[in-house]
Each structure stands twice: as structure tokens, then as C-alpha cells.
C-alpha positions as a Markdown table, in Angstrom:
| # | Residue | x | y | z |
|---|---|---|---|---|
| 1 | Unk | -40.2 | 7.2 | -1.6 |
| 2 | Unk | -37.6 | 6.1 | -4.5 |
| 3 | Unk | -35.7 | 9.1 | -3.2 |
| 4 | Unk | -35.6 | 8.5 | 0.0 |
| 5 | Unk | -34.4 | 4.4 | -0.8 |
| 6 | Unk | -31.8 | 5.9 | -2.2 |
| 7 | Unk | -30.2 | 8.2 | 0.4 |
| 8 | Unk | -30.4 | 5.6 | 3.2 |
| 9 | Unk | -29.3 | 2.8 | 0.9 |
| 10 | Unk | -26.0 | 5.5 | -0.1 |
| 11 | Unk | -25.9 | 6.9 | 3.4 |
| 12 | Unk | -25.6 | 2.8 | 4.4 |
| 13 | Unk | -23.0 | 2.5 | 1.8 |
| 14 | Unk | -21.1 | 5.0 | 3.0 |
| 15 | Unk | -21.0 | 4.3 | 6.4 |
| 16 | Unk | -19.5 | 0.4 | 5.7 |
| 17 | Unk | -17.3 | 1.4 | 3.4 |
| 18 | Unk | -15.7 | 4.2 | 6.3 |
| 19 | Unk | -16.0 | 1.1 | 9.0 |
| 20 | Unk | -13.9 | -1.0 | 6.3 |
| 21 | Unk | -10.9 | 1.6 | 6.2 |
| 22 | Unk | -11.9 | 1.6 | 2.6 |
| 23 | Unk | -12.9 | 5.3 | 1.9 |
| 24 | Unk | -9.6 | 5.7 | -0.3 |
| 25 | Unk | -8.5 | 8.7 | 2.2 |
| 26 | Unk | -5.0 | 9.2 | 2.6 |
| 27 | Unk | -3.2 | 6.6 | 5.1 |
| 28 | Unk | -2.4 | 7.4 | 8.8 |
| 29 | Unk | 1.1 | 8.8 | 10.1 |
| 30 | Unk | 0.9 | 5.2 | 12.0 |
| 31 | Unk | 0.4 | 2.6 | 8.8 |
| 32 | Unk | 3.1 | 4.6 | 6.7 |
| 33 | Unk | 5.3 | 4.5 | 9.7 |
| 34 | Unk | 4.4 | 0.5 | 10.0 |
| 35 | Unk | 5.1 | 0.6 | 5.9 |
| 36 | Unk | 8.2 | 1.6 | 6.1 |
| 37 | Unk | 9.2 | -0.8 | 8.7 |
| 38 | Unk | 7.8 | -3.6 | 6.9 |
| 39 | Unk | 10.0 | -2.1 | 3.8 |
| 40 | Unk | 13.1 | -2.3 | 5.6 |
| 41 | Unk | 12.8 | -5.6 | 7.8 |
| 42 | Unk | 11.2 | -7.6 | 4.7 |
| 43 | Unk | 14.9 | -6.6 | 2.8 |
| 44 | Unk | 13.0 | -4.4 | 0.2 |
| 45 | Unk | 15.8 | -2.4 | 0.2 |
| 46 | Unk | 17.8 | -4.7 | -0.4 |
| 47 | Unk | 16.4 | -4.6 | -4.1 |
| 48 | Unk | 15.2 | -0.7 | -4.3 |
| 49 | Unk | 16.3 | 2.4 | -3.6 |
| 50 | Unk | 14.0 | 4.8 | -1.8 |
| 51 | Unk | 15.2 | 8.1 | 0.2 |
| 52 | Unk | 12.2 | 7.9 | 2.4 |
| 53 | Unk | 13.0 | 4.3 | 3.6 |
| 54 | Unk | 16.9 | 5.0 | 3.3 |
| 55 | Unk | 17.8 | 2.2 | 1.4 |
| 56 | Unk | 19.7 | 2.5 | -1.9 |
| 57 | Unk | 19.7 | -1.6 | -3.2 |
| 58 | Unk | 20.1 | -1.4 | -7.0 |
| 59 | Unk | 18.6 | -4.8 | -8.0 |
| 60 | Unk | 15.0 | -3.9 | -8.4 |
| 61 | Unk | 16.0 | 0.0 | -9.8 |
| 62 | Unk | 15.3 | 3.2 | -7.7 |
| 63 | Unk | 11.5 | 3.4 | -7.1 |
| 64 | Unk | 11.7 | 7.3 | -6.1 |
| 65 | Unk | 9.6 | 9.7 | -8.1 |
| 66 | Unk | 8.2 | 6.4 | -9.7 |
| 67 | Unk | 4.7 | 7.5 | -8.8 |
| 68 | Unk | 3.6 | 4.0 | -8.0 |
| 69 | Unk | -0.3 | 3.4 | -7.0 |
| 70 | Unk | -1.1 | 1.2 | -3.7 |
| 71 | Unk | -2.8 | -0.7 | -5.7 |
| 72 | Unk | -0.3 | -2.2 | -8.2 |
| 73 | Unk | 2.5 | -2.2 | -5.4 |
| 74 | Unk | 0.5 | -4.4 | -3.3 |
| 75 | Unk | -0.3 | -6.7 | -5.9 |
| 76 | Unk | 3.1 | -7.0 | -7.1 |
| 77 | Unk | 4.1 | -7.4 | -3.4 |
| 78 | Unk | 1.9 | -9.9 | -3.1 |
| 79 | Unk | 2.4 | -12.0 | -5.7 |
| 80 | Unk | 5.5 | -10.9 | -7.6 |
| 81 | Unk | 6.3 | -10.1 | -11.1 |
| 82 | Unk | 9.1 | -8.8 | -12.9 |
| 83 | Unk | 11.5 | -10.8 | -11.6 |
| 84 | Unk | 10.3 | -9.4 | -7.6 |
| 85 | Unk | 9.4 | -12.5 | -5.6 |
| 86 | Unk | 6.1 | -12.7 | -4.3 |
| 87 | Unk | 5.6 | -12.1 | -0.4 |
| 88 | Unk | 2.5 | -13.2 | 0.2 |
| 89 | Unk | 3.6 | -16.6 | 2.0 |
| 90 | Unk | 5.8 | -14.0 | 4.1 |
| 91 | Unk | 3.6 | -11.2 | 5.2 |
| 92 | Unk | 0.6 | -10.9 | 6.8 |
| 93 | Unk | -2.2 | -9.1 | 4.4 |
| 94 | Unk | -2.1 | -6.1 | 6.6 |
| 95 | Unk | 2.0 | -6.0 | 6.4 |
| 96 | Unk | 1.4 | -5.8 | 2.5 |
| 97 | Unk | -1.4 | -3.2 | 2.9 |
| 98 | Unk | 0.8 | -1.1 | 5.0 |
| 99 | Unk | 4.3 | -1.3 | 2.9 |
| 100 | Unk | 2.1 | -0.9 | -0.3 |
| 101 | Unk | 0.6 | 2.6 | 1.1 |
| 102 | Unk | 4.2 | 3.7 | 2.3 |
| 103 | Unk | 5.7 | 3.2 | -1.2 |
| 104 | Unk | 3.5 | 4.7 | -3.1 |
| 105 | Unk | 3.1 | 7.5 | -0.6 |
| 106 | Unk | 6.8 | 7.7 | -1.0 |
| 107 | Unk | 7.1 | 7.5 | -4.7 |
| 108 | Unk | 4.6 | 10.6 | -5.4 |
């Protein structure tokens, strides 16, 4: 019975974490496309350079090849650091989301 606990309560798991968006898959054509024009109308490339975004600002150094994780670029989006503002007053959560998969999907 133990067993069988723990496949429904995994299989349950599972399923909310796929009805979240949080299965850590790769992201859609449609959020990097939204990414990149969150990049481009928020005046990130204004700062950075990045090929896939076509921008070539110098401030904020060249981010291609940088390798960057979702992760840390939404964070920093959000809140800043480095001397990079934070945005979090200026985008909406899913704007930061989307720009944060697109770089790092750009930066691989």
C-alpha cells in the first residue's frame, strides 16, 4: 500500500508541476519570440549586445556565448545588480519570465 501512496502522490506531483509550466522543458517558439520583444522594447540592448536580439549596446558587455541560466537572468532582471537596474517595477512577472528564457536561450 506504501507503494502505491507513492506513485499517486508522484503521479499528483507531476501532473501540477506540468499545469504550472514548471516541468523545466525547453520554452515555446511563442515565449522566446515574446522574450526577445520584451529585450528590445525594455532598451536591453541598449546595454548588451546579442546577435539573436540584434542589438550591439556596449554598456552592460556582449552577453553572446555567455551561457547565462534563466534563472540568474531573471533574477538579475528583476532586481538588478552589477550596476543593471532592476526592472521589476517595469515589467510584468511574465515579461521577466519570457526575456529571461530568451536570453539564456540565446546565450547557449
Amino acid at each position: 500500500m506504501n507503494a502505491a501512496r507513492s506513485l499517486l502522490l508522484a503521479t499528483a506531483l507531476a501532473l501540477l508541476a506540468a499545469a504550472c509550466g514548471s516541468s523545466g522543458g525547453a520554452p515555446s517558439k511563442a515565449e522566446l519570440a515574446r522574450g526577445k520583444k520584451v529585450f528590445v522594447s525594455a532598451g536591453c540592448g541598449n546595454c548588451h549586445s546579442l546577435s539573436a536580439a540584434g542589438t550591439n549596446g556596449i554598456v552592460g558587455g556582449p552577453l553572446d556565448g555567455s551561457k547565462l541560466k534563466k534563472e540568474f537572468v531573471e533574477q538579475r532582471v528583476r532586481f538588478g545588480g552589477g550596476g543593471m537596474p532592476g526592472f521589476e517595477k517595469k515589467l510584468s512577472s511574465g515579461d521577466i519570465a519570457a526575456v529571461a528564457a530568451f536570453v539564456a536561450d540565446a546565450t547557449r
